[in-house]
N, C-alpha and C positions, 0 to 999 in steps of 0.2 A: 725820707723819700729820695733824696739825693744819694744818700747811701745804696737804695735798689737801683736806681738807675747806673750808677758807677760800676755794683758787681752785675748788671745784667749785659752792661756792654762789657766788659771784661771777658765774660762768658761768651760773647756772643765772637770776639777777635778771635779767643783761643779757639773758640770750633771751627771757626772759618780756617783759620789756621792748621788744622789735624785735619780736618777733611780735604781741603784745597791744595794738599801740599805735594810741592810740584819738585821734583830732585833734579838743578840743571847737573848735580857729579853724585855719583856715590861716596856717602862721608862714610857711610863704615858705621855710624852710631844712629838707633831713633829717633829722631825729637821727641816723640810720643812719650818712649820710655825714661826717655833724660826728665819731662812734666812730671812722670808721674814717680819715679824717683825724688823728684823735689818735694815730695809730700815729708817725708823725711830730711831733717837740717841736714844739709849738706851732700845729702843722697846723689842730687844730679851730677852734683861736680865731681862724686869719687864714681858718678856712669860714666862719665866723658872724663876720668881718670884725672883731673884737675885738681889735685890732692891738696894743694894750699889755700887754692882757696875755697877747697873745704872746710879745712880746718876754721877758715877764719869765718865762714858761714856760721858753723858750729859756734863758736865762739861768740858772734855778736848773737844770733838767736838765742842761745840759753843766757845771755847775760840780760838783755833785752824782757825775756819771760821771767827770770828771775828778777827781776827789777820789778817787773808788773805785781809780780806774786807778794814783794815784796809791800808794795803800797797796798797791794788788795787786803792783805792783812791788817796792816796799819789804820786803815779804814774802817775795817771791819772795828776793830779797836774804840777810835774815835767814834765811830757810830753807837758804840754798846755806852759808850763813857757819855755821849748825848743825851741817851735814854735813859740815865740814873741821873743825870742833873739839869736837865733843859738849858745849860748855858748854850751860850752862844759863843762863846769862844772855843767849845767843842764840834759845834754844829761847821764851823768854818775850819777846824781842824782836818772834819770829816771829807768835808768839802774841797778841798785842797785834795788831800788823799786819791779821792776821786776822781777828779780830775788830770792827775801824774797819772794813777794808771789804765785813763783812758788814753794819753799820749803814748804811755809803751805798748801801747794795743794796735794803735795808728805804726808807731814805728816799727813794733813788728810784723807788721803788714804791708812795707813800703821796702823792709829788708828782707822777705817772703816775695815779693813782688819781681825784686829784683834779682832776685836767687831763681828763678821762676825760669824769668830771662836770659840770666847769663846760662843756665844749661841748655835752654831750648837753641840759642845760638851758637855754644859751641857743639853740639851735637850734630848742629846743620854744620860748621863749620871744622871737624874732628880731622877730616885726611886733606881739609883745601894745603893747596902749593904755597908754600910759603912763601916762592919766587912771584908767585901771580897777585901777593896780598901783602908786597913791600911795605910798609909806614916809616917814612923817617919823618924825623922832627930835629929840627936845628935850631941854635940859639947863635944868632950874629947882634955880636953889639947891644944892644937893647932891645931887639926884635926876634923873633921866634915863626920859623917858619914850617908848616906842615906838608910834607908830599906824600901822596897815595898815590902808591901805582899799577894798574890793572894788569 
């Protein structure tokens, strides 16, 4: 139940979002298309020409699915070896299994989430001034200080 309520508000931001979206500059790129780009790993970031960190989108998503795939097998395994011997120490095998690749499932849905994000924003943010979006960050002494400047 908690899981419908999380994807319906989800759903509910990003429409607000496509519908309501209000351009103070022209950036030159979609958001829309940059979302829907993301549907494919790394898609958004080689719209908004972000090329590395396509790559690296690329890179943690198949490693992330490959990892799921990887347990989901193994389970499958454990599960079969359960049901030719009722041990229990297969059944916790299984169990285990199951549970890793229901984390890579979670994580790649939190590295989707946030691939999701980084293009919708750079896409809003493609031609901004870089003179108008300073960030420096300084390190004095033991202290670390951040300035943004509008």
């Amino acid at each position: 139940m908690k899981k419908f309520f999380l994807l319906a508000f989800l759903i509910i931001i990003f429409s607000v979002n496509l519908i309501a979206e209000e351009k103070p500059f022209d950036s030159g790129r979609s958001s829309t298309k940059a979302l829907l780009w993301s549907i494919i790993p790394g898609g958004g970031q080689f719209y908004n020409k972000q090329y590395v960190k396509a790559g690296i989108d690329i890179l943690a998503e198949s490693l992330i699915i490959g990892t799921a795939i990887h347990y989901h097998l193994k389970m499958i395994d454990a599960y079969a070896l359960y049901e030719q011997t009722h041990s229990q120490a297969h059944y916790d095998q299984y169990n285990y299994y199951y549970q890793q690749q229901q984390n890579m499932v979670w994580w790649w849905a939190t590295v989707k989430l946030l691939s999701l994000l980084d293009a919708y924003i750079d896409a809003k943010m493609f031609n901004y001034n870089e003179k108008m979006k300073k960030l420096d960050l300084e390190f004095e002494g033991l202290g670390m200080s951040l300035r943004y400047n509008f």
